[in-house]
C-alpha positions as CSV (number, residue, x, y, z in Angstrom):
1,X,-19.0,89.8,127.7
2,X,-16.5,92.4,128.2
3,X,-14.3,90.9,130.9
4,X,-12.6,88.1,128.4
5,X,-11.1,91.3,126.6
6,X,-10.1,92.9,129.3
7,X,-7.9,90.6,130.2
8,X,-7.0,89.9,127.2
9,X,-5.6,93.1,126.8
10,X,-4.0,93.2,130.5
11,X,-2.3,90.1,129.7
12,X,-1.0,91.6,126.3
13,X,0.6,94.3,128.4
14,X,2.0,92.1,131.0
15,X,3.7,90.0,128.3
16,X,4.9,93.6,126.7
17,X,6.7,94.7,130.3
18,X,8.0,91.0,130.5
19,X,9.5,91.4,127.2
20,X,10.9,94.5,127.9
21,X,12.8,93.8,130.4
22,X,14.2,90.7,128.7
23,X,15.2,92.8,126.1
24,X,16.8,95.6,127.9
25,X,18.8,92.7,130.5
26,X,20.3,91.2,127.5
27,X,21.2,94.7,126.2
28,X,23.0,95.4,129.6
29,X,24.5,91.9,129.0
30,X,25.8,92.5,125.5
31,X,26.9,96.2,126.9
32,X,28.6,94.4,129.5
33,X,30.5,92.1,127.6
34,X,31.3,94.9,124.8
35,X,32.9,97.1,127.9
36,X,34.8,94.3,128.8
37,X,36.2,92.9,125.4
38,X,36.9,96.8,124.7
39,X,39.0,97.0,127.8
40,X,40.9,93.8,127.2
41,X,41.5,95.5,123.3
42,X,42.6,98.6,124.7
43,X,45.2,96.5,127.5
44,X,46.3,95.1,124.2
45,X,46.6,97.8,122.1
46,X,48.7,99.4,125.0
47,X,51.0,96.9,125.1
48,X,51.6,96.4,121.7
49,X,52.3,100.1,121.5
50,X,55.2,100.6,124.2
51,X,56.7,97.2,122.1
52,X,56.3,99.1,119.0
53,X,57.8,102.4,120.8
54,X,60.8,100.1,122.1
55,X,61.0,98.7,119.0
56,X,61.1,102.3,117.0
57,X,63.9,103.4,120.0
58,X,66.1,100.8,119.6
59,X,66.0,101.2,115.6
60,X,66.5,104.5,115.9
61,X,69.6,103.9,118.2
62,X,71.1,101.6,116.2
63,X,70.5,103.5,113.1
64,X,72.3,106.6,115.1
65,X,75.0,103.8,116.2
66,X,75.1,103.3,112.7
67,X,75.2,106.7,111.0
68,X,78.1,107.5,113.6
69,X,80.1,104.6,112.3
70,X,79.6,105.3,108.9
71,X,81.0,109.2,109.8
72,X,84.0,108.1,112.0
73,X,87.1,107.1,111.0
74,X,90.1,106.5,113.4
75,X,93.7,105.7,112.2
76,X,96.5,105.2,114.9
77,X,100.2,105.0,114.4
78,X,103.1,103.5,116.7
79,X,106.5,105.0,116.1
80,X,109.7,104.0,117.7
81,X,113.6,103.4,117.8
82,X,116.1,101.7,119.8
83,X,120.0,103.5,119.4
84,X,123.4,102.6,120.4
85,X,125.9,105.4,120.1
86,X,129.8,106.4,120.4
87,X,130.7,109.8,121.5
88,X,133.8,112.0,122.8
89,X,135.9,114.3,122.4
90,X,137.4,113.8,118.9
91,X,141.4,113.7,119.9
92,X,140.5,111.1,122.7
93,X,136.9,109.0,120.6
94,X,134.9,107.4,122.1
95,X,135.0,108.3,125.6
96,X,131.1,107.1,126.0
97,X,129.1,104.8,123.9
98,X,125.8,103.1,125.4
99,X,122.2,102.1,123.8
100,X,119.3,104.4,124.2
101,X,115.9,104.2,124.5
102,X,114.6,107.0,121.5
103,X,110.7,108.2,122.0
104,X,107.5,105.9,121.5
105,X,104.7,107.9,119.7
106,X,101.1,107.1,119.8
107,X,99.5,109.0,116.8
108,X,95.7,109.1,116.9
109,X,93.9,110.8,113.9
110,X,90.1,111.0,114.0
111,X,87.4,112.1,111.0
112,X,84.0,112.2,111.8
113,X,82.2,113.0,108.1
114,X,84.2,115.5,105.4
115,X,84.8,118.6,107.9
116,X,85.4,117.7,111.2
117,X,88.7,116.0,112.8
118,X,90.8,115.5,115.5
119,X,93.9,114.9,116.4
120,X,96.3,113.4,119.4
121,X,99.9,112.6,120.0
122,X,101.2,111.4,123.2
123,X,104.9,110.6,123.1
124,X,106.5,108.7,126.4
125,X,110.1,109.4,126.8
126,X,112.8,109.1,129.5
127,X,113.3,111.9,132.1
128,X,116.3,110.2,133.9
129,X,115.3,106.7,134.5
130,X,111.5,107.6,134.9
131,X,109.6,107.2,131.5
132,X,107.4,110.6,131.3
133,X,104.0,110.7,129.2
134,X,103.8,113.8,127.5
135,X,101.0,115.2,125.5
136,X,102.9,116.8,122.7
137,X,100.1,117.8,120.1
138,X,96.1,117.9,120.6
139,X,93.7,119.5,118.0
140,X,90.3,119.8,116.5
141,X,90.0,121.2,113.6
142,X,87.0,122.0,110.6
143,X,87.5,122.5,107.4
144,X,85.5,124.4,105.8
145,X,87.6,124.2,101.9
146,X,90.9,123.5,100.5
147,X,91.0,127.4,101.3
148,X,90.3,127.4,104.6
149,X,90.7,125.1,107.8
150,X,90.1,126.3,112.0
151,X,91.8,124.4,114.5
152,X,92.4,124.6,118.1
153,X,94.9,123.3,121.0
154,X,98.5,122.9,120.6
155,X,100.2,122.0,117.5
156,X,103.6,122.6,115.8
157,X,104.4,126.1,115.0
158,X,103.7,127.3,111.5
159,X,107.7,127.9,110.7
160,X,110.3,125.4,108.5
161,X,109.5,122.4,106.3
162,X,111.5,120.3,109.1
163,X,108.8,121.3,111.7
164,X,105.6,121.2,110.1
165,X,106.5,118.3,108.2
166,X,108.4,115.9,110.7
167,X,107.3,115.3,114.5
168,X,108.2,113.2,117.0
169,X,108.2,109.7,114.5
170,X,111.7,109.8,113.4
171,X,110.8,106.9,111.0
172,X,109.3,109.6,108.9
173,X,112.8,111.5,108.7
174,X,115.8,110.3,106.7
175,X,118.0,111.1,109.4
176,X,118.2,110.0,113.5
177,X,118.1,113.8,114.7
178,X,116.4,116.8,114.0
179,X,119.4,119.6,113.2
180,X,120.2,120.7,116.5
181,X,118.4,124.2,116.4
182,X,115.4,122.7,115.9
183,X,115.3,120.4,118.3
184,X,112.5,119.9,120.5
185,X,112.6,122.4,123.7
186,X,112.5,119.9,126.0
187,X,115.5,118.1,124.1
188,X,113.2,115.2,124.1
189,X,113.0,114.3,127.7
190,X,116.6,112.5,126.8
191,X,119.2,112.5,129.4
192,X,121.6,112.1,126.9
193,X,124.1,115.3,126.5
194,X,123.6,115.6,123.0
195,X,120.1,115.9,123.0
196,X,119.7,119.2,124.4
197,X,116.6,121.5,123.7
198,X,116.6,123.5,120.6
199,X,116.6,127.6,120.4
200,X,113.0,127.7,118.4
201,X,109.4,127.8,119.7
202,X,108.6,124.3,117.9
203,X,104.8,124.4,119.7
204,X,102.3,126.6,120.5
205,X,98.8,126.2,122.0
206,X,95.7,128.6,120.5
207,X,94.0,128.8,117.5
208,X,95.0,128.1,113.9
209,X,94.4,129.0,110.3
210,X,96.0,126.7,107.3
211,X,94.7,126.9,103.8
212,X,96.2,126.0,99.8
213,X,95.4,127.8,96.9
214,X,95.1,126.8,93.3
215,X,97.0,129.0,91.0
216,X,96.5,127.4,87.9
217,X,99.5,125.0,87.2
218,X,100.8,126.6,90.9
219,X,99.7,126.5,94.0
220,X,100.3,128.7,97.0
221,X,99.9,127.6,101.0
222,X,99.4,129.4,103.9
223,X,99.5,128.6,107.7
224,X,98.5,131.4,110.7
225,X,98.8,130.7,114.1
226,X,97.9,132.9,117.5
227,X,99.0,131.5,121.2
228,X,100.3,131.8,124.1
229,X,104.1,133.0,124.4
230,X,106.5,131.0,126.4
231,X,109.2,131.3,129.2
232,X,112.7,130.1,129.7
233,X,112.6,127.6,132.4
234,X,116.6,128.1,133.6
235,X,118.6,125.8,135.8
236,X,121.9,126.4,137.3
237,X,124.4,124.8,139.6
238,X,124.1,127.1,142.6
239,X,126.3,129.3,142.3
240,X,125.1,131.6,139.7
241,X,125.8,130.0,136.7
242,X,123.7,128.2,134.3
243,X,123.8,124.8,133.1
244,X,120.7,124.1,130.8
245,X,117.3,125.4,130.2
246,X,114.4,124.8,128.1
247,X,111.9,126.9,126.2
248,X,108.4,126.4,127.8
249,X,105.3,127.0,125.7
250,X,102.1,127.5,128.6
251,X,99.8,124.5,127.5
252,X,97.7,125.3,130.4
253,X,99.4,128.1,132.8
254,X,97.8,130.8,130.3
255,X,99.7,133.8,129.0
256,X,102.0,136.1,130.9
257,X,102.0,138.9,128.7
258,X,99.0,140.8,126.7
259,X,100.2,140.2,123.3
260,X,99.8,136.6,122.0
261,X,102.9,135.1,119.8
262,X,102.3,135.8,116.2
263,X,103.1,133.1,113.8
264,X,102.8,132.9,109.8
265,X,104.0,130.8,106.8
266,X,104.1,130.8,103.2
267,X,104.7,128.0,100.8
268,X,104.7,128.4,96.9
269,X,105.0,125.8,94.6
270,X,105.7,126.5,90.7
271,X,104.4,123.3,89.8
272,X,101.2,121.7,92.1
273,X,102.5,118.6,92.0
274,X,106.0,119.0,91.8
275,X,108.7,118.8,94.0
276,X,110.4,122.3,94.3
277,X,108.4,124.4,97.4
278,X,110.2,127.8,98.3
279,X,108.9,129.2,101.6
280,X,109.0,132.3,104.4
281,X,107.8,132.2,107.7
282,X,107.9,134.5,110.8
283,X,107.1,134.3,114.3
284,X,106.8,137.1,117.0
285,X,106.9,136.0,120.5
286,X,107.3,137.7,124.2
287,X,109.9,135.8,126.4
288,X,110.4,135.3,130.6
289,X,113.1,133.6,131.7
290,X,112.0,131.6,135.1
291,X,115.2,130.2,137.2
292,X,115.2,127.6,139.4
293,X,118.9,129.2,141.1
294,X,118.2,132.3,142.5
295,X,121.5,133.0,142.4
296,X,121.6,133.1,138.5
297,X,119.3,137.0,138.8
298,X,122.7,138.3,140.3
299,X,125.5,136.9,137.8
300,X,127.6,139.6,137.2
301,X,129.4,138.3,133.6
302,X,125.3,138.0,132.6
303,X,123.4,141.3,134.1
304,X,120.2,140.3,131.7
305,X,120.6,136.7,131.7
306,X,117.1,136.6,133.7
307,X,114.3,138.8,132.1
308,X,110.8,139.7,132.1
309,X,110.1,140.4,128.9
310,X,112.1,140.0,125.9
311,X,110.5,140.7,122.5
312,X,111.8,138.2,119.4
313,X,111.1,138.3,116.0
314,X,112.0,135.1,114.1
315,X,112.1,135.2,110.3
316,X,112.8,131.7,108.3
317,X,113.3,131.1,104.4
318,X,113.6,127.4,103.0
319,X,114.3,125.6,99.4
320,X,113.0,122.9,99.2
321,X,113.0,119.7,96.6
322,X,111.9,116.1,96.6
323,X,111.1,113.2,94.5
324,X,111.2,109.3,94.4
325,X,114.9,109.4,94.8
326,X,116.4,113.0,95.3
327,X,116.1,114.9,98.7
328,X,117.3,118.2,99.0
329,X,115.9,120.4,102.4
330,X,117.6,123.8,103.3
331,X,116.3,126.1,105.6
332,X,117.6,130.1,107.2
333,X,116.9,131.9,110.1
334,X,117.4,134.9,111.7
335,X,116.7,135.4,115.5
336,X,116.3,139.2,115.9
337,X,116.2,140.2,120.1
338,X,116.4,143.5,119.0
339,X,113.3,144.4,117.6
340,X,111.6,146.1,121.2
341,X,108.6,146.3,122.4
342,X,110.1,144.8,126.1
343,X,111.8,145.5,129.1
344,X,114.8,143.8,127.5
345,X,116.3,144.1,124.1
346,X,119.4,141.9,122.3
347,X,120.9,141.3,119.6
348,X,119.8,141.2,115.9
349,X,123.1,139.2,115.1
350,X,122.0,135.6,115.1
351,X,121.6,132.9,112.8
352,X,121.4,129.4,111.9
353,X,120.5,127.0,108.9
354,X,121.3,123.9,107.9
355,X,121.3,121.8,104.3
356,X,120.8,118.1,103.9
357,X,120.9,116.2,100.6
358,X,119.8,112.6,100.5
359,X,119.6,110.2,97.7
360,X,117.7,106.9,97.2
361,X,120.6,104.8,95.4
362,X,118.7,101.6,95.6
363,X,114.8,100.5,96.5
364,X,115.8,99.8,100.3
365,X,119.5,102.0,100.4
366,X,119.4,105.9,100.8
367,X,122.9,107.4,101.9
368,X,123.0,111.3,103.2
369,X,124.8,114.1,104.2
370,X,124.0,117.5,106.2
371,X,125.5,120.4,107.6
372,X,124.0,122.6,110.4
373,X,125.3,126.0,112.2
374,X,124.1,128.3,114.7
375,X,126.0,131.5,115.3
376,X,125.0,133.8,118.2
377,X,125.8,137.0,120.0
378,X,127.2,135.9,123.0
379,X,126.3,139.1,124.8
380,X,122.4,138.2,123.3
381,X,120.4,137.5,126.5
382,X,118.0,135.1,125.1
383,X,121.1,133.1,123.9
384,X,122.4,132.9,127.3
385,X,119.4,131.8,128.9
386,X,118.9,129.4,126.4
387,X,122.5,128.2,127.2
388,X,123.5,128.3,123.6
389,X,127.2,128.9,121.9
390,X,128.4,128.9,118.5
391,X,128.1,125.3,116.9
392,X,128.5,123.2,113.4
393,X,127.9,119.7,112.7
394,X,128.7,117.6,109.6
395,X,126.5,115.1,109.3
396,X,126.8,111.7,106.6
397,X,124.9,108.8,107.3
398,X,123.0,105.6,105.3
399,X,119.6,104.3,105.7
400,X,118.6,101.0,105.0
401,X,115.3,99.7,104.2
402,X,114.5,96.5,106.5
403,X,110.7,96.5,105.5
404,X,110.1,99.3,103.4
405,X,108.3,102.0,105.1
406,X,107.7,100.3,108.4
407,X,111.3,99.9,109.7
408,X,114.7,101.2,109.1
409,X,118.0,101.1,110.2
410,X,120.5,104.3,110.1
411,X,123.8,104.5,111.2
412,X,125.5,108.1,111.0
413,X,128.6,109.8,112.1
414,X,128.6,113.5,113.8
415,X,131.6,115.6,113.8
416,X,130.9,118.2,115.9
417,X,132.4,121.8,116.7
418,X,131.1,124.0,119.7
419,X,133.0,127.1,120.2
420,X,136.0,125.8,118.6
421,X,136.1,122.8,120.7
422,X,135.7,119.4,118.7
423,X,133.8,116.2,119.4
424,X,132.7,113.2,117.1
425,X,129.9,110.8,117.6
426,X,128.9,107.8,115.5
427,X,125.1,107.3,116.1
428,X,123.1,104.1,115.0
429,X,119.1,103.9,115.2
430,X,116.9,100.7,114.7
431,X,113.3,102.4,114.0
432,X,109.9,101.5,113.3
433,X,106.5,103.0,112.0
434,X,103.2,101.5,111.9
């Protein structure tokens, strides 16, 4: 009687441990498969996020690609000029005429957003019949207001409306030539004769200050500069005497004496935005002479010609006015050797200036005259070195618009008197600017 329910009940349990384990295998099984489809979803996931991260990386470089373009901005000018000139003495004219290759300037200005800029001009001129590359101005600057802007590297020196307003794009000039003092120190890389250096520091490498002030209707400018002084690189003809020079400026030889060259400018204008400026400027500078004839440290007409140290102090005043049509530029300086603090002292007696009035008669016609004059010491050593004598020119000349702007043509005559001895030169200059 009781054995029917006792296996009854055993085969109850049996069914229970067979159900069991049914259940707990096809738990395993579903575990299994959830491990599995979980790894496949992570793979994917994975996957999909190193696309996504390339995907953020390359957004993110073109959006910097982009915010960079948007904050640069690059200008670049070509200037140029092909010339053909007569020159001689003027009782015998024209003993030489010729065409010239002038210089070919590559201007580079770069912004990158409202304060930062550079800047780059590499001019390539003729040293003989080699063309020569030369790096004539580099800068970065940041402005920080109309009142104040930093730069560094080399730049033109912060003396005369000619120098800080023209540079080695003579389509920007009315005229061919810089007045002859002011020419460049190298004289341009030019073989030409009458391209010789000029007696002023037109460069200097170090740091700079520039900065306008609002005055109401007026406004007042200012430009500092601190750098490197410069030597006299002098050349003679082996015997002792010298035959040309230039005034070097250290863009990367450093600085042979402890005190930098001082230089300062000021520039007031009555009216903002009018056309009369009236301006002083002033440059300290230590001077070397370096000669490549070692015969020239023993001429005996010109004990001091070669120096260690000679102390100048450069003072320039200028008048200035220009409009649409009228030109008027004049410019004074005195060249005091005198003022110490070297091994070698001059002369306080030298001076130059010149005056050049222009006038636009017609849209594309402009015709001008100019004189220039530099008297010296003779006994001045930084005058000898610099191989420089008393001179005048008398400039008149015409300049014709071919395209407005972009090109010109100038044709000018020179009459010329160096130490009493005359020469005259007619000068003509096809030139461009884009």
């Amino acid at each position: 009687m009781h054995e029917p329910w006792t296996r009854r009940i055993f085969t109850l349990l049996a069914l229970g441990f067979l159900l069991c384990g049914t259940f707990a295998w096809a738990e395993e099984g579903d575990q299994s498969d959830t491990a599995k489809t979980s790894s496949k979803a992570s793979s994917k996931s994975l996957a999909d996020r190193v696309k996504d991260l390339e995907a953020k990386l390359d957004s993110a470089e073109e959006k910097f690609k982009q915010i960079h373009e948007d904050q640069l901005r690059l200008h670049f000018n070509l200037y140029g000029d092909a010339e053909y000139r007569l020159s001689g003495l003027s009782n015998s004219f024209a003993q030489q005429n010729g065409f010239y290759v002038g210089q070919t300037d590559l201007h580079i200005m770069a912004q990158y957003g409202p304060r930062l800029g550079a800047m780059v001009e590499n001019v390539v001129e003729f040293d003989g019949q080699n063309p020569s590359i030369d790096l004539e101005r580099v800068m970065v600057y940041y402005s920080f207001s109309d009142q104040l802007r930093l730069a560094a590297g080399r730049d033109h020196t912060a003396f005369g409306y000619w120098n800080r307003t023209f540079h080695h794009g003579s389509q920007l000039q009315t005229t061919i030539d810089r007045p002859f003092f002011l020419a460049f120190e190298d004289g341009g890389g030019s073989d030409q004769a009458y391209k010789k250096g000029g007696v002023v520091p037109n460069h200097i490498v170090g740091l700079f200050g520039y900065g306008t002030f609002d005055l109401g209707a007026s406004a007042l400018k200012y430009e500092l500069n601190v750098g490197n002084n410069g030597n006299i690189g002098l050349n003679g003809d082996g015997n002792g005497n010298p035959t040309d020079s230039a005034i070097n400026f250290n863009p990367s030889g450093g600085d042979n004496f402890n005190m930098k060259r001082l230089a300062g400018r000021l520039v007031f204008k009555p009216v903002s935005d009018g056309g009369l400026a009236v301006g002083v400027a002033s440059v300290l500078s230590h001077y070397a002479v370096i000669p490549t004839d070692p015969k020239l440290a023993s001429n005996p007409l010109m004990p001091n010609l070669v120096f260690n140290d000679l102390a100048q102090l450069l003072l320039e005043g200028e008048v200035i006015y220009t409009d649409e049509n009228l030109e008027f530029l004049s410019e004074f300086y005195l060249f005091d050797d005198a003022v110490g603090g070297g091994s070698t002292m001059g002369s306080a007696n030298n001076s130059a200036f010149y005056a050049q009035l222009a006038y636009q008669v017609a849209p594309d016609l402009k015709p001008y005259i100019r004189v220039e004059n530099l008297y010296v010491d003779g006994t001045d050593p930084f005058f000898q070195a610099t191989v420089s004598s008393n001179q005048t020119v008398y400039m008149a000349g015409i300049r014709y618009e071919i395209v407005p702007a972009a090109s010109s043509l100038k044709v000018e005559l020179h009459l010329i008197n160096n130490s009493g001895v005359n020469f005259t030169e007619v000068a003509t200059a096809w030139g461009f600017g884009f």
